[in-house]
C-alpha angles and dihedrals in degrees: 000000000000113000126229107205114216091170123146096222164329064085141201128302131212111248096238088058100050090043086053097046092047085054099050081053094067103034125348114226087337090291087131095247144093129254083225092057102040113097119256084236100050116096097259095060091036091054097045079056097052093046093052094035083049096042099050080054091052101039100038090036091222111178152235115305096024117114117203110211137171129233148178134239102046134250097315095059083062088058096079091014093068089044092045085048091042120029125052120218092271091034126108137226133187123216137177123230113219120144131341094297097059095046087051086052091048088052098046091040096052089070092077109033147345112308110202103194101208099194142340137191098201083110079077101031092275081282089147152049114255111222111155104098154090128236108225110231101222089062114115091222142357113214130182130162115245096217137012118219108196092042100037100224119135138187118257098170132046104247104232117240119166127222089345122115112251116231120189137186100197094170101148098027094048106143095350091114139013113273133184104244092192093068094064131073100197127013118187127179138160114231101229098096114051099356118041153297122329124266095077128077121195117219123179117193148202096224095196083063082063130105098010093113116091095208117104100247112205113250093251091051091042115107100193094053093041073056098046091048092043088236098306097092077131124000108306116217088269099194099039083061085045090062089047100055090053085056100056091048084053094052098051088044076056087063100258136280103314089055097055087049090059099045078048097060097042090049090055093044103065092043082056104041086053094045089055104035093049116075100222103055124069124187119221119218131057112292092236088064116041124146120253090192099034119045111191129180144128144215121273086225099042087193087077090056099090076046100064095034090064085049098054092043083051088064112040111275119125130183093030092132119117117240100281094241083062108033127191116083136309128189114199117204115189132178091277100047111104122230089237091070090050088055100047077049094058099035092056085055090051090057099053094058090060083050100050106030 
């Protein structure tokens, strides 16, 4: 039975990717050796970190005086290192909390300087965008995260934030749109969504925002060494960043970012016409922010939900379960993720309605 993978990640990845991964496992490019064996400082290696430093340029567009760097210990880790890099002991910040994520970024980022939230929406399960606020113009950085995983909200719109520097986590919507890079200062993303396995994180930086803190910032936290040392101050999780390259060729045969944003939206598009067409399914979050990557809803009668979880798994689909703080059901549907799997997904959902009304 073929499988359909909902997983929030670590995600989905296309075929071709994983064939050529697995390829690249046994004997890279036919040199006799592994990608797994080969050091991080001979040519091979060197060159697999040019072509994907070089490709999220040319696909993202990022301009002129950014670095890309990668690094290790996930998204998470950027959420104290880009405080540690930004923000001296008596400086402020202002955040947006928004989901999980961001409030785990608030809490990681207040050991090393005033946090201002300037609005939250867990008074109604974060089921919705904040957007009345003002970012104080004294702060050092505004950071927000683009979409929220658990909660399936997403920004739609660029929060507007003066003169601040702009600091992002877009884990889970990484390379599914097209995005100005000039208007960021920092951009951080783990790569187990739309780009590859876990064990390597993206950030993209402003490099002018750089070396304005007074604090001593250990080498390995440090993004101007991670850019002086093109990401191999210590050995980088080369595969990982592999993957990641093959992803990135995938992603441009694909015809680029604007194509995959509109496959994204039609993919969406069929999973939330069905939810709010079908009487037995309900989404939860405001209609203005749903999630294109993340599609969370429930059962009006919550009691049928063990009921159409057997029925999915009967049919191939894995990972469907909502987080377990939320509950319910979430498909995620990455970059990678067919259209033919949405459609088995709604269809199914279609089915239970004949069977139950």
């Amino acid at each position: 039975m073929k499988k359909h993978n909902f997983s929030a990640g670590p995600a989905i990845l296309a075929p071709q990717v994983i064939q050529q991964a697995a390829a690249g496992v046994a004997d890279l490019d036919g040199i006799g050796l592994s990608i797994l064996e080969l050091s991080h400082r001979g040519k091979e290696v060197v060159a697999v970190f040019d072509e994907t430093t070089q490709a999220v340029k040319d696909i993202l567009g990022v301009p002129e005086g950014y670095e890309v760097l990668f690094m290790s210990g996930g998204a998470s880790s950027q959420f104290f290192i880009a405080a540690m890099n930004l923000m001296n002991d008596g400086d402020r910040a202002a955040y947006v909390d928004a989901g999980t994520w961001s409030s785990k970024a608030i809490e990681a980022a207040k050991q090393f300087g005033q946090i201002d939230v300037l609005a939250s929406s867990k008074e109604k399960t974060y089921s919705y965008i904040p957007r009345d606020y003002t970012v104080p113009q004294d702060a050092k950085y505004f950071h927000f995260t683009s979409n929220n995983t658990i909660y399936g909200t997403q920004y739609h719109f660029l929060p507007e934030a003066g003169v601040v520097p702009m600091v992002c986590d877009m884990s889970s919507d990484f390379m599914s749109k097209p995005v100005d890079v000039s208007k960021f200062g920092i951009i951080y993303a783990g790569a187990q969504k739309n780009l590859g396995p876990a064990g390597v994180t993206i950030v993209i930086v402003k490099k002018d925002i750089l070396g304005k803190v007074s604090r001593a910032i250990p080498a390995m936290l440090d993004y101007r060494v991670f850019a002086k040392e093109k990401s191999m101050y210590n050995t980088p999780p080369v595969f990982a960043v592999y993957v990641c390259m093959l992803t990135l060729r995938w992603i441009k045969e694909s015809g680029g970012l604007t194509a995959i944003a509109a496959q994204n939206e039609r993919k969406a598009a069929i999973l939330y016409d069905e939810i709010d067409r079908n009487p037995l399914f309900v989404g939860n979050v405001a209609r203005e922010d749903r999630s294109l990557m993340n599609v969370c809803f429930v059962m009006k009668d919550r009691a049928l939900e063990p009921a159409f979880a057997q029925l999915a798994k009967e049919n191939g689909i894995s990972g469907i379960e909502g987080h377990r703080s939320v509950g319910g059901f979430r498909a995620s549907i990455y970059n990678a993720m067919p259209i033919e799997s949405i459609q088995l997904l709604a269809s199914l959902m279609a089915g239970m309605e004949k069977t139950h009304i």
